[in-house]
TORVO-26969 format. One record per residue: residue number from 1; residue in three letters; x, y, z of N, C-alpha, C in turn. Coordinates in nm, 4 decimals. Layout:
// TORVO-26969
{pt NUM 'ALA' {X Y Z} {X Y Z} {X Y Z}}
...
//
This chain:
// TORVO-26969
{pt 1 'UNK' {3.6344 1.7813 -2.0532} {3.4956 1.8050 -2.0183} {3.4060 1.7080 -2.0963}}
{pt 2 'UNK' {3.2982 1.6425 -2.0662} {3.2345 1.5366 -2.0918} {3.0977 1.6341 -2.1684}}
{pt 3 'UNK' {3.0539 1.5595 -2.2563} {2.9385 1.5883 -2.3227} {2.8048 1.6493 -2.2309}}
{pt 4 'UNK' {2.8398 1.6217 -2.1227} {2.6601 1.6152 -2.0334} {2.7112 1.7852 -2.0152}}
{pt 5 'UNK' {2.8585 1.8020 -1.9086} {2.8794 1.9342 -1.8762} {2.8615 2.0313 -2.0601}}
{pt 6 'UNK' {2.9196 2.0150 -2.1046} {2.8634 2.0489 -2.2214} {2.7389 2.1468 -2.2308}}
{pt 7 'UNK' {2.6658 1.9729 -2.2564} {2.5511 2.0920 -2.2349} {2.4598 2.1691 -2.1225}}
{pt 8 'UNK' {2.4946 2.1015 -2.0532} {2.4708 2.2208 -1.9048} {2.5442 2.3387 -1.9408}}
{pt 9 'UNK' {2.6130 2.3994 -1.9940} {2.6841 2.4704 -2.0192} {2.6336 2.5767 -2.1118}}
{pt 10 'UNK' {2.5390 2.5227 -2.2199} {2.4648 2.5524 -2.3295} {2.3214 2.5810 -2.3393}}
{pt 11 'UNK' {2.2940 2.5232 -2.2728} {2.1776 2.5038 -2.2436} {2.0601 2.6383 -2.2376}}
{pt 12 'UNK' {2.0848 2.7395 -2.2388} {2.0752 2.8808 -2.2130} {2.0801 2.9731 -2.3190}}
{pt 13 'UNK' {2.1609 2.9029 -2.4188} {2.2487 2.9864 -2.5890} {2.0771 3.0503 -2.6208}}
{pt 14 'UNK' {2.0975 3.1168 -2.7244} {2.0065 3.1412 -2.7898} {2.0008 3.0141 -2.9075}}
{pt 15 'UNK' {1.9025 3.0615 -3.0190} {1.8721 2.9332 -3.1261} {1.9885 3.0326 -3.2471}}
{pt 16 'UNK' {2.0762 2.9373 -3.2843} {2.2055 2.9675 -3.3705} {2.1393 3.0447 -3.4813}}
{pt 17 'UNK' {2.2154 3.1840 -3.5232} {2.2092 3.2070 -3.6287} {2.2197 3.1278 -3.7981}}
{pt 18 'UNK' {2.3167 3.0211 -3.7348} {2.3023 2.9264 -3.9001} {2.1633 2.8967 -3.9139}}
{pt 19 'UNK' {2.0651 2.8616 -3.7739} {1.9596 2.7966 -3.8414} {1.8436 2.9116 -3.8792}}
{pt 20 'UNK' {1.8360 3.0427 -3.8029} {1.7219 3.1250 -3.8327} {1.7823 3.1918 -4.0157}}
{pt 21 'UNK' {1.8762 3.1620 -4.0515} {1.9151 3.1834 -4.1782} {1.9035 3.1009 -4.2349}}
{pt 22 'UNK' {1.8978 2.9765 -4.2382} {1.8356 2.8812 -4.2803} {1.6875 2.8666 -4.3125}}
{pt 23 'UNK' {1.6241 2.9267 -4.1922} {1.4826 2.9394 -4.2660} {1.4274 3.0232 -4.3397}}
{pt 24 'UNK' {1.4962 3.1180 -4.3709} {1.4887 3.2422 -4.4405} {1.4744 3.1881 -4.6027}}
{pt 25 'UNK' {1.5865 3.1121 -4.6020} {1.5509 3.0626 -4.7469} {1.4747 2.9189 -4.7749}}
{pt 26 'UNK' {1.3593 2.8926 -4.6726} {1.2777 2.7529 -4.6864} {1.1620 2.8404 -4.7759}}
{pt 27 'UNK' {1.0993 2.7466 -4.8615} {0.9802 2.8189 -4.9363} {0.8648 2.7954 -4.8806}}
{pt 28 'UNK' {0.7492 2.8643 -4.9470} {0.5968 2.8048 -4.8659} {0.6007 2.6975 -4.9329}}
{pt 29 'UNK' {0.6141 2.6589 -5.0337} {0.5732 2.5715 -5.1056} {0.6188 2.3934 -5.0263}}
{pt 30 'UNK' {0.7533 2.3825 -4.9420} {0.7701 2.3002 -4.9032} {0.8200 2.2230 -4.7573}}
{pt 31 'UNK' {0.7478 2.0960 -4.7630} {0.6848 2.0494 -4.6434} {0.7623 2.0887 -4.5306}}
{pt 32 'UNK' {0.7020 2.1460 -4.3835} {0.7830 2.1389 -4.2268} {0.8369 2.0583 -4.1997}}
{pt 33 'UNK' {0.9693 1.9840 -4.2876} {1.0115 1.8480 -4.2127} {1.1262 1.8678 -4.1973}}
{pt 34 'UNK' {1.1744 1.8473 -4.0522} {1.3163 1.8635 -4.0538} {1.3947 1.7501 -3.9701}}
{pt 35 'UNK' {1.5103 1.7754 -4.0498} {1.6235 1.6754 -3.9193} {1.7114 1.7356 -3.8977}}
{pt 36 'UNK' {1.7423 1.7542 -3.7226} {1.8652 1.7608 -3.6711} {1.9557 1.7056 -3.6423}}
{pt 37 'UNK' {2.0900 1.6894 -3.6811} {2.1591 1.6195 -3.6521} {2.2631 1.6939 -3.5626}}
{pt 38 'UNK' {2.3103 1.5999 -3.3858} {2.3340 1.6776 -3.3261} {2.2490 1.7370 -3.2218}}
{pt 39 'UNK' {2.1161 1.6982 -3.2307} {2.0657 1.8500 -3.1838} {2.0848 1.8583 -2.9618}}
{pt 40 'UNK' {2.1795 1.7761 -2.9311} {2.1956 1.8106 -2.7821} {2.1105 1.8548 -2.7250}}
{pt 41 'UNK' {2.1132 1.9309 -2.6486} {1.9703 1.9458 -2.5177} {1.8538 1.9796 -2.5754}}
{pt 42 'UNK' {1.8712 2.0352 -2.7701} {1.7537 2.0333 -2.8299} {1.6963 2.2067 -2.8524}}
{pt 43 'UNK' {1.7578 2.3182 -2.8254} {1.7219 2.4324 -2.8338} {1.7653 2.4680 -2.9720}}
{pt 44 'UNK' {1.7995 2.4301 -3.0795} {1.6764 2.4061 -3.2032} {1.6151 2.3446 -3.2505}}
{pt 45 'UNK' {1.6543 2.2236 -3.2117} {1.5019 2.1715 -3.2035} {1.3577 2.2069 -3.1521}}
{pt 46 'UNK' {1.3694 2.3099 -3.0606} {1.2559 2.3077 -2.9695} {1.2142 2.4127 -3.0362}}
{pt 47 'UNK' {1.3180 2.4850 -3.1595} {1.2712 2.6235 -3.2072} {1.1968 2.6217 -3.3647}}
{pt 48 'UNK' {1.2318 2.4784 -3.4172} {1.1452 2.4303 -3.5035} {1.0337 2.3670 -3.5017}}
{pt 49 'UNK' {0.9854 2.3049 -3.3463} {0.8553 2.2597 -3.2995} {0.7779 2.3700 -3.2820}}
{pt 50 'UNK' {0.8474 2.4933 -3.2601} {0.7790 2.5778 -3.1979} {0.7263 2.6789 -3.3191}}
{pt 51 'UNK' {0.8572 2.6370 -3.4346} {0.7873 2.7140 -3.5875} {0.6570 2.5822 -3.6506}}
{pt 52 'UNK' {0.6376 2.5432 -3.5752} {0.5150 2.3991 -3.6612} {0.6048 2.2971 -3.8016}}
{pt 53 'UNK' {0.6974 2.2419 -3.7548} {0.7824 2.1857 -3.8108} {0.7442 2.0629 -3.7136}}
{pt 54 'UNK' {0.7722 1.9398 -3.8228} {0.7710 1.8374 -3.7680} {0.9608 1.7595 -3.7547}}
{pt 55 'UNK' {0.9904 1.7054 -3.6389} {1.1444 1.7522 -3.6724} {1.1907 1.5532 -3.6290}}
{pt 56 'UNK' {1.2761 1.5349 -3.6893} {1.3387 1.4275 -3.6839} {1.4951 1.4880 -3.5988}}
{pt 57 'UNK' {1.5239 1.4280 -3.5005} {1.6385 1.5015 -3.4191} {1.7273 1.3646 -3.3394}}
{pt 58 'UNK' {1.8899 1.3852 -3.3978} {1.9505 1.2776 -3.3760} {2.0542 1.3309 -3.2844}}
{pt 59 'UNK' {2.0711 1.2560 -3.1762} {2.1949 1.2489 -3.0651} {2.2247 1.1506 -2.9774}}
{pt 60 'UNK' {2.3483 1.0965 -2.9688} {2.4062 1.0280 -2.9634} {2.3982 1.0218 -2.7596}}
{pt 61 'UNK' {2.3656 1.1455 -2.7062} {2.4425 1.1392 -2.5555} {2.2425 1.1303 -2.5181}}
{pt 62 'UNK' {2.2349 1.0626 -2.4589} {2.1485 1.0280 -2.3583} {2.0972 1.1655 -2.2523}}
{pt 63 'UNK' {2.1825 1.2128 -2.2366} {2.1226 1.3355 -2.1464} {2.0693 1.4237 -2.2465}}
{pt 64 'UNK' {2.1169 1.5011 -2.3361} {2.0986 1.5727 -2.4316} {1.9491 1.5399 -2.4330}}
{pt 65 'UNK' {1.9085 1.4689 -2.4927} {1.7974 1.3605 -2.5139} {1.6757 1.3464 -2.4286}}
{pt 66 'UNK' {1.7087 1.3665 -2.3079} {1.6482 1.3673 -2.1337} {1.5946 1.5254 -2.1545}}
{pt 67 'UNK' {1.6777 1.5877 -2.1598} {1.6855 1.7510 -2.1404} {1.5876 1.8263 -2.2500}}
{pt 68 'UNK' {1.5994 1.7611 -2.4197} {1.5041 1.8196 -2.4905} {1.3666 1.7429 -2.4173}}
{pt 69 'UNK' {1.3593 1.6102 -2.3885} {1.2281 1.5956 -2.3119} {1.1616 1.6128 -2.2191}}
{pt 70 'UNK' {1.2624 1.6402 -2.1491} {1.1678 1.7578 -2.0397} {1.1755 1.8682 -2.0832}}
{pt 71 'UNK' {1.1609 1.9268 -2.1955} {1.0980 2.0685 -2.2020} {0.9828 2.0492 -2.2987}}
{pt 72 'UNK' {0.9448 1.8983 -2.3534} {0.8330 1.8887 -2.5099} {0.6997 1.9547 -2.3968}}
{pt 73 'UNK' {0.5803 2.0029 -2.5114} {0.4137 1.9690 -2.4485} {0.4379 1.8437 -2.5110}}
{pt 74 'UNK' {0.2824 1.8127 -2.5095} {0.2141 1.6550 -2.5565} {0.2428 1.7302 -2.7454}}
{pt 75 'UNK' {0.1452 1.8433 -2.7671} {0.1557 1.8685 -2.9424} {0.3141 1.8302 -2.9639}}
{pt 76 'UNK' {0.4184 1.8943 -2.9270} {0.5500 1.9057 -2.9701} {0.6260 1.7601 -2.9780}}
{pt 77 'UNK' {0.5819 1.7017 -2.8851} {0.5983 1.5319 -2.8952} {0.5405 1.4708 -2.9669}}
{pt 78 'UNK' {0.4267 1.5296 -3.0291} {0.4139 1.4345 -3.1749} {0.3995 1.4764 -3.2762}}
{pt 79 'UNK' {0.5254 1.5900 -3.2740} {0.5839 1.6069 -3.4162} {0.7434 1.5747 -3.3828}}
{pt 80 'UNK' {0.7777 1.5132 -3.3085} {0.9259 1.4649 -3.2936} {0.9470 1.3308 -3.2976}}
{pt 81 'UNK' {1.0687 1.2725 -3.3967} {1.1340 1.1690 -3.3728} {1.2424 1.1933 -3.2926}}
{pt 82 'UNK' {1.2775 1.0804 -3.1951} {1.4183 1.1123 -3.1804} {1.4926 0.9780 -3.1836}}
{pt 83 'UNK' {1.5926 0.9928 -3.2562} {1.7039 0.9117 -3.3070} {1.8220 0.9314 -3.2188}}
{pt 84 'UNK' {1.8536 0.8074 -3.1493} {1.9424 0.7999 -3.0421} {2.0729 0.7253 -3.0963}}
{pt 85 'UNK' {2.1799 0.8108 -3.1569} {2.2723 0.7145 -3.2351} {2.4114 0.7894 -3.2424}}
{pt 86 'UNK' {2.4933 0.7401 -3.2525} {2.6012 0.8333 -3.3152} {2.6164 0.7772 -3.4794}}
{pt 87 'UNK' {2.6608 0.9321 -3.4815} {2.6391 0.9455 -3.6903} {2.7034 0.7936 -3.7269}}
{pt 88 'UNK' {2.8084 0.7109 -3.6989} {2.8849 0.6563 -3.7954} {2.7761 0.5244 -3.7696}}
{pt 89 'UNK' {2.6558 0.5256 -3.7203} {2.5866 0.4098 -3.6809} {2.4653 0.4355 -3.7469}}
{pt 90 'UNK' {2.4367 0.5454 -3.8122} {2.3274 0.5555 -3.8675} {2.3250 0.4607 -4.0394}}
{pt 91 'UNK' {2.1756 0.4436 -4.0182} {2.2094 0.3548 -4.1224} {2.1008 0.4247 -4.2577}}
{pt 92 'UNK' {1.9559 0.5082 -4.2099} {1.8992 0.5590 -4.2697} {1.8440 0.6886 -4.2143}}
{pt 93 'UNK' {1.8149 0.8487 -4.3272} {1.6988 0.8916 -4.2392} {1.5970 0.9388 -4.3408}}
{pt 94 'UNK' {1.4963 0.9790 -4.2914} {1.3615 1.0482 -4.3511} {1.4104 1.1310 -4.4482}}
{pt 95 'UNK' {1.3139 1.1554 -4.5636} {1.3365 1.2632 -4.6236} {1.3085 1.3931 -4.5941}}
{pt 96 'UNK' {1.4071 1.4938 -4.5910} {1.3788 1.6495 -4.5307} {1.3187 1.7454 -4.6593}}
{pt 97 'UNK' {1.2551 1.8350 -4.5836} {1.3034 2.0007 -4.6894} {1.4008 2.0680 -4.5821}}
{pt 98 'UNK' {1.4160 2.0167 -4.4657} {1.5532 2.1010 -4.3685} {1.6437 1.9879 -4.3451}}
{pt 99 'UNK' {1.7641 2.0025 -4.3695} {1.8521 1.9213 -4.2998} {1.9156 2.0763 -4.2392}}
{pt 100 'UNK' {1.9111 2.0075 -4.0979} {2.0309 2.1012 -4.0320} {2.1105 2.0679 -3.9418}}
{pt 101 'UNK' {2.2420 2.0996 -3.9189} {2.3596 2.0561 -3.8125} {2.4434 2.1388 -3.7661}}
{pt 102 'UNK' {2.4571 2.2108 -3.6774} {2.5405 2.3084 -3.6252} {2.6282 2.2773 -3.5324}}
{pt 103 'UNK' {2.8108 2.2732 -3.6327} {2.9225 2.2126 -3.5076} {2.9028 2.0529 -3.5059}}
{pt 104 'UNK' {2.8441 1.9667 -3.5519} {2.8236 1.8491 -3.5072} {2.9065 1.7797 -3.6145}}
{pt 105 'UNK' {2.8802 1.7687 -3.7424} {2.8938 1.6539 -3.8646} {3.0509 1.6896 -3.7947}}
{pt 106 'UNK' {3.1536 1.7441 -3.8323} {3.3320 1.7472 -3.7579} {3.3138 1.6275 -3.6567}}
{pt 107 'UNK' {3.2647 1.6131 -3.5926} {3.2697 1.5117 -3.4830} {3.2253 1.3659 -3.5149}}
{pt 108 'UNK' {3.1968 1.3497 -3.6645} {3.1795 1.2039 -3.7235} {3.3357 1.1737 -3.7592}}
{pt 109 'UNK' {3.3787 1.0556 -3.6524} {3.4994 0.9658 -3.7479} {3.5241 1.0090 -3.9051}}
{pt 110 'UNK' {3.6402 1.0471 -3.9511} {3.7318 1.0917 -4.1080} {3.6610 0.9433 -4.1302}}
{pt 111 'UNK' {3.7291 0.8330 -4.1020} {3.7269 0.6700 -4.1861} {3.5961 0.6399 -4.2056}}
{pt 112 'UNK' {3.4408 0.6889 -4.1430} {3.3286 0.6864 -4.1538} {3.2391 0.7704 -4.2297}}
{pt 113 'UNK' {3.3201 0.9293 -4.2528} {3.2644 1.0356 -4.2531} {3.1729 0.9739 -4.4676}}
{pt 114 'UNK' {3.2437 0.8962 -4.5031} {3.2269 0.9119 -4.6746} {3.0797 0.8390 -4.6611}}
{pt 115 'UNK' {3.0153 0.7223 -4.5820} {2.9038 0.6278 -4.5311} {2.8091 0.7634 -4.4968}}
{pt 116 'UNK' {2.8383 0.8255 -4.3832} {2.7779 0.8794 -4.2948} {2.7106 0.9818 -4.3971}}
{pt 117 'UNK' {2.7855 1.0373 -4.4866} {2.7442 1.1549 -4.5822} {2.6484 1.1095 -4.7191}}
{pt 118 'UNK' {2.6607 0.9606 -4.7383} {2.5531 0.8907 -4.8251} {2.4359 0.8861 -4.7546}}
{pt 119 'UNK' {2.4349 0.8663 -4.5869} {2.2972 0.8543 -4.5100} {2.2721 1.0092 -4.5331}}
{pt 120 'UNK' {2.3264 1.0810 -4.5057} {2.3045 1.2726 -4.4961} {2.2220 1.2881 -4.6484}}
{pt 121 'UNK' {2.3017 1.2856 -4.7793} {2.3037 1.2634 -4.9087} {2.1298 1.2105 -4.9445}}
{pt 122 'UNK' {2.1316 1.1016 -4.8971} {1.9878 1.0427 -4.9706} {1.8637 1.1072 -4.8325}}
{pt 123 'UNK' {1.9065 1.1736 -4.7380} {1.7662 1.2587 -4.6641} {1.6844 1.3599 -4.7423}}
{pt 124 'UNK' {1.7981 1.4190 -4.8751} {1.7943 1.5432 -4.9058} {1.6273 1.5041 -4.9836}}
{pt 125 'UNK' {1.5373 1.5949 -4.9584} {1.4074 1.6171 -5.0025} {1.4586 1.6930 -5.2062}}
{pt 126 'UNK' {1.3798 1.6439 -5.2804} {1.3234 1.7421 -5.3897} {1.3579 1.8669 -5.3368}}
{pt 127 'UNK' {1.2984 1.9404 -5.2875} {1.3319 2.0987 -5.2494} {1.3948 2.0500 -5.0992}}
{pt 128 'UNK' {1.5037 2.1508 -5.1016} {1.5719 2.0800 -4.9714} {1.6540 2.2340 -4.9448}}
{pt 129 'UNK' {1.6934 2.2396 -4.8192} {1.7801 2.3683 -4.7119} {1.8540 2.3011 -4.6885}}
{pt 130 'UNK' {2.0025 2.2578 -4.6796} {2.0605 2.2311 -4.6078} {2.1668 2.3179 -4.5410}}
{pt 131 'UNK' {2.1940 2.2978 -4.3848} {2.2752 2.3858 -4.3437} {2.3461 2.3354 -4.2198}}
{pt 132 'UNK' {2.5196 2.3587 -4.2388} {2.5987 2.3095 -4.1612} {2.7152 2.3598 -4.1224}}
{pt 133 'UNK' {2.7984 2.3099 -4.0349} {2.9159 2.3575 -4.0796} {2.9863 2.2360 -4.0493}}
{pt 134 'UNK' {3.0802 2.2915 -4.1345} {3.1911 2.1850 -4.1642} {3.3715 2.2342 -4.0821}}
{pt 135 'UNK' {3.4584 2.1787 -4.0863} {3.5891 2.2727 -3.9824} {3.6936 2.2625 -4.1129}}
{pt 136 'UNK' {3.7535 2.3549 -4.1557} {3.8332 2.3404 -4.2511} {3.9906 2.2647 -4.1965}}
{pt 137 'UNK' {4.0978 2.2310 -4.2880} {4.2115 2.1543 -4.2685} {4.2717 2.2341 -4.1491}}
{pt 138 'UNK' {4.2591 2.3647 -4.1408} {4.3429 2.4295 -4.0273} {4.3138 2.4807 -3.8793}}
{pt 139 'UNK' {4.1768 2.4279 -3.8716} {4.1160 2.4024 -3.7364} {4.2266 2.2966 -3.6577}}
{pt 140 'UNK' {4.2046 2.3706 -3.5269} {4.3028 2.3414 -3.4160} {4.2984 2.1518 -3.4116}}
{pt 141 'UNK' {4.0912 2.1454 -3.4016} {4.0979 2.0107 -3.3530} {4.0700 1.9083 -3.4944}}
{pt 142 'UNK' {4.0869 1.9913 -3.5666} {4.0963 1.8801 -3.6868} {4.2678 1.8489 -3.7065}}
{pt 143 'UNK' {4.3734 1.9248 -3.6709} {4.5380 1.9159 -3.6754} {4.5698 1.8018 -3.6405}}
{pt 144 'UNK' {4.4670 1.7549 -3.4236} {4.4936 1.6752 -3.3967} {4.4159 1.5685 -3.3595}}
{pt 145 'UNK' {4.3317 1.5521 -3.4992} {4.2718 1.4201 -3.4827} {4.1481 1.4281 -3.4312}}
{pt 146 'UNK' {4.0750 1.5135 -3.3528} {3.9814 1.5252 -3.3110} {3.8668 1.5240 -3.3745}}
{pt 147 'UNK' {3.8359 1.5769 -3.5061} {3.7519 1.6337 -3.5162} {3.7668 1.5623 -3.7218}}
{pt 148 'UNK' {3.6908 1.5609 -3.7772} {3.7149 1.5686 -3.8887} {3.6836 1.7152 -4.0173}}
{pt 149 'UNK' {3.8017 1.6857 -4.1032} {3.8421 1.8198 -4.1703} {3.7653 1.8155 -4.3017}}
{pt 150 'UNK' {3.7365 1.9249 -4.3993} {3.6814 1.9274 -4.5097} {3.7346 2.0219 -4.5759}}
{pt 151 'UNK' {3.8109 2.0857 -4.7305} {3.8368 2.1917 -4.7924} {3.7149 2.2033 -4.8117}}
{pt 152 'UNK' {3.7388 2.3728 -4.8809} {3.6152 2.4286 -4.9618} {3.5244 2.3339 -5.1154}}
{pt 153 'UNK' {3.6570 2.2803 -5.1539} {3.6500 2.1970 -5.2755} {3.5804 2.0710 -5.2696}}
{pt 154 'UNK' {3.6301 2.0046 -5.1507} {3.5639 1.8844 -5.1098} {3.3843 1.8830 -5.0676}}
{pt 155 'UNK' {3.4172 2.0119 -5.0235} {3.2574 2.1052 -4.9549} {3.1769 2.0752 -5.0875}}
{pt 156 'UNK' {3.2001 2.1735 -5.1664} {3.1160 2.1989 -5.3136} {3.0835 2.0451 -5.3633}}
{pt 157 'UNK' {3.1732 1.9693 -5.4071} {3.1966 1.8459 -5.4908} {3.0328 1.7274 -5.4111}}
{pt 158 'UNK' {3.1111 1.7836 -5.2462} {2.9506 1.7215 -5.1617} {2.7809 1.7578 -5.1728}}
{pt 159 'UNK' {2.8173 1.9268 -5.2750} {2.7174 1.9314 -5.2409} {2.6597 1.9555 -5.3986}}
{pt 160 'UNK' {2.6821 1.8991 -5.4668} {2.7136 1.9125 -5.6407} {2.5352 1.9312 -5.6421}}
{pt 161 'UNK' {2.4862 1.8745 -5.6000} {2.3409 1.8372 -5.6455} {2.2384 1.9640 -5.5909}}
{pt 162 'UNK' {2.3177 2.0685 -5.5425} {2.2355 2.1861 -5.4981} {2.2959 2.3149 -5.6208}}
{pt 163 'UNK' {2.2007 2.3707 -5.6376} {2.2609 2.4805 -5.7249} {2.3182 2.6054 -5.6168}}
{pt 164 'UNK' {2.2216 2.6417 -5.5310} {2.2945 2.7572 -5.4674} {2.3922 2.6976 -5.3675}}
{pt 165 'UNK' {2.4836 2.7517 -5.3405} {2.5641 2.7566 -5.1754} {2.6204 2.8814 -5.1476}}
{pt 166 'UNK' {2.5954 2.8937 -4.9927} {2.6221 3.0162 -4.9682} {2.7285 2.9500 -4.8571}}
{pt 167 'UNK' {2.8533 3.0047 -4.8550} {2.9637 3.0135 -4.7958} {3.0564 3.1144 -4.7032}}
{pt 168 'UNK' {3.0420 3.0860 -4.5737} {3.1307 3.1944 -4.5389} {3.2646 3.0676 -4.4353}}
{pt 169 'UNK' {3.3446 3.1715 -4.4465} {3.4779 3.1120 -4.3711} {3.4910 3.1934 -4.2596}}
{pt 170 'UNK' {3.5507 3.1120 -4.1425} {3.6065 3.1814 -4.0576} {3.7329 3.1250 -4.0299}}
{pt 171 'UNK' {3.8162 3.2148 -3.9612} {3.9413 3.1713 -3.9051} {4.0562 3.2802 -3.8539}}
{pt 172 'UNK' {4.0066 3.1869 -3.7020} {4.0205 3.2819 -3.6096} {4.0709 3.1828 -3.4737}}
{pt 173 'UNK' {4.1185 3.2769 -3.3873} {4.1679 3.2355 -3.2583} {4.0528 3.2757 -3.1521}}
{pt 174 'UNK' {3.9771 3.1908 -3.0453} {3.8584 3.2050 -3.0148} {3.8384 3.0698 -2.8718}}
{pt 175 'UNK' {3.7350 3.1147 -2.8402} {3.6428 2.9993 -2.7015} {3.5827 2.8876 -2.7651}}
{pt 176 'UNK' {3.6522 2.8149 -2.6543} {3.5243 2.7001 -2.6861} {3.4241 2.7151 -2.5650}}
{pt 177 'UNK' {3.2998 2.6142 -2.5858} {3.2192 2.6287 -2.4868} {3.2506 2.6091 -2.3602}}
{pt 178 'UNK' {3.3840 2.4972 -2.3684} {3.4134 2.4704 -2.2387} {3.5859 2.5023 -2.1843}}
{pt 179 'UNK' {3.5802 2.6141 -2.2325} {3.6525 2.7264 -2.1706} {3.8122 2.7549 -2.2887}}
{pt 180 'UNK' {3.9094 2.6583 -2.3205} {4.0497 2.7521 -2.3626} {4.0169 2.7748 -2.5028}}
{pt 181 'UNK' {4.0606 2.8564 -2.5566} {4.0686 2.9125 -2.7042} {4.1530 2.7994 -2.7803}}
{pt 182 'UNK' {4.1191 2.7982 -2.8544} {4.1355 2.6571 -3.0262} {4.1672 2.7962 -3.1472}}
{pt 183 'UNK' {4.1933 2.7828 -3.2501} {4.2121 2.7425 -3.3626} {4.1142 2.7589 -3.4499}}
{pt 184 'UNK' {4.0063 2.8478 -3.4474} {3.8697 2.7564 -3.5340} {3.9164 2.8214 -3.7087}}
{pt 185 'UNK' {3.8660 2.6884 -3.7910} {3.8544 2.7028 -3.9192} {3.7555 2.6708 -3.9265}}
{pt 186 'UNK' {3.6277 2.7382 -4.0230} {3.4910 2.6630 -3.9849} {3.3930 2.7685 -4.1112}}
{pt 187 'UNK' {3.3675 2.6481 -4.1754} {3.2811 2.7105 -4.3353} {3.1429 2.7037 -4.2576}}
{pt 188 'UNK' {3.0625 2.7790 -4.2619} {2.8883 2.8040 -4.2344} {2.8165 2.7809 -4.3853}}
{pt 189 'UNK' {2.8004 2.7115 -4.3828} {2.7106 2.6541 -4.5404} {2.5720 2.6859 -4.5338}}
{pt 190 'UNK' {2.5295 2.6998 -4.6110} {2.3610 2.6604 -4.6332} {2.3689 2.6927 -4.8132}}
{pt 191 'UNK' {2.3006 2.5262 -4.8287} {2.2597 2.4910 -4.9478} {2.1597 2.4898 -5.0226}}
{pt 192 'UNK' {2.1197 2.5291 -5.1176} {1.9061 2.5541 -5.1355} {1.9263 2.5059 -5.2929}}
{pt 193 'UNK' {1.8135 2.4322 -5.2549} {1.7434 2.3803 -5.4112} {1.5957 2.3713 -5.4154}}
//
């Protein structure tokens, strides 16, 4: 199944629990700026325009891209960047108080992933949220190559420069969006400083 069916497929979800937990722990104190990485047809993105966030939002598939723009007003379009790239091509981004990515960073090239995480790395704002997930070694599509893998250890060591992390694991036998059951190993992070 190709990225576009994808998100035709998705398109409908609600806005992910990683990210409304994510904002739970943003403070008043710091700035609406966020980046998505990932963010496909854009339904969180469209849910942080819609919290008065100004959002920097990166994806790689062209439709995705089409699809969050036909749903902007004129206000919501100019609080959006959008960054048309795949991760291992990025070379810089803005500084956040949100970084967020749901399901996506796994899908950056292993041989790229150490680059890609210095561009992630230097977004991080002074006060910063970050929240992601990552697929642990025993995810189906990290076994075969698909997808790239992370331990818990490797997790932490990445994220040394945050004092809190909140961690949960899953692992389980389960759907994908586009239909047979996988394997999932999959840490839900969110990081706060």
């Amino acid at each position: 199944m190709s990225w576009s069916e994808y998100f035709e497929k998705i398109k409908n979800r609600p806005v992910r629990k990683l990210l409304l937990n994510a904002l739970r722990e943003v403070s008043e104190d710091m700035p609406k700026t966020a980046i998505e990485l990932g963010s496909g047809p854009g339904i969180d993105t469209l849910h942080l325009l819609n919290e008065g966030w100004s959002v920097t939002a990166v994806e790689k598939e062209s439709q995705g891209i089409q699809m969050l723009k036909a749903q902007l007003s004129p206000e919501q379009n100019s609080k959006l960047d959008i960054v048309e790239s795949e991760f291992e091509n990025l070379i810089n981004l803005p500084k956040a108080s949100l970084v967020y990515s749901a399901l996506s960073l796994p899908f950056c090239k292993a041989d790229a992933f150490p680059q890609f995480w210095k561009v992630i790395d230097s977004s991080f704002g002074e006060k910063c949220v970050f929240a992601t997930n990552f697929f642990g070694p025993e995810d189906d599509w990290v076994k075969n190559g698909m997808c790239t893998g992370h331990t818990k250890e490797q997790i932490r060591e990445m994220l040394k420069s945050f004092p809190t992390i909140k961690f949960a694991e899953d692992k389980e036998m389960g759907k994908t969006a586009t239909g047979p059951d996988k394997f999932w190993h999959v840490y839900h992070v969110i990081a706060i400083r």
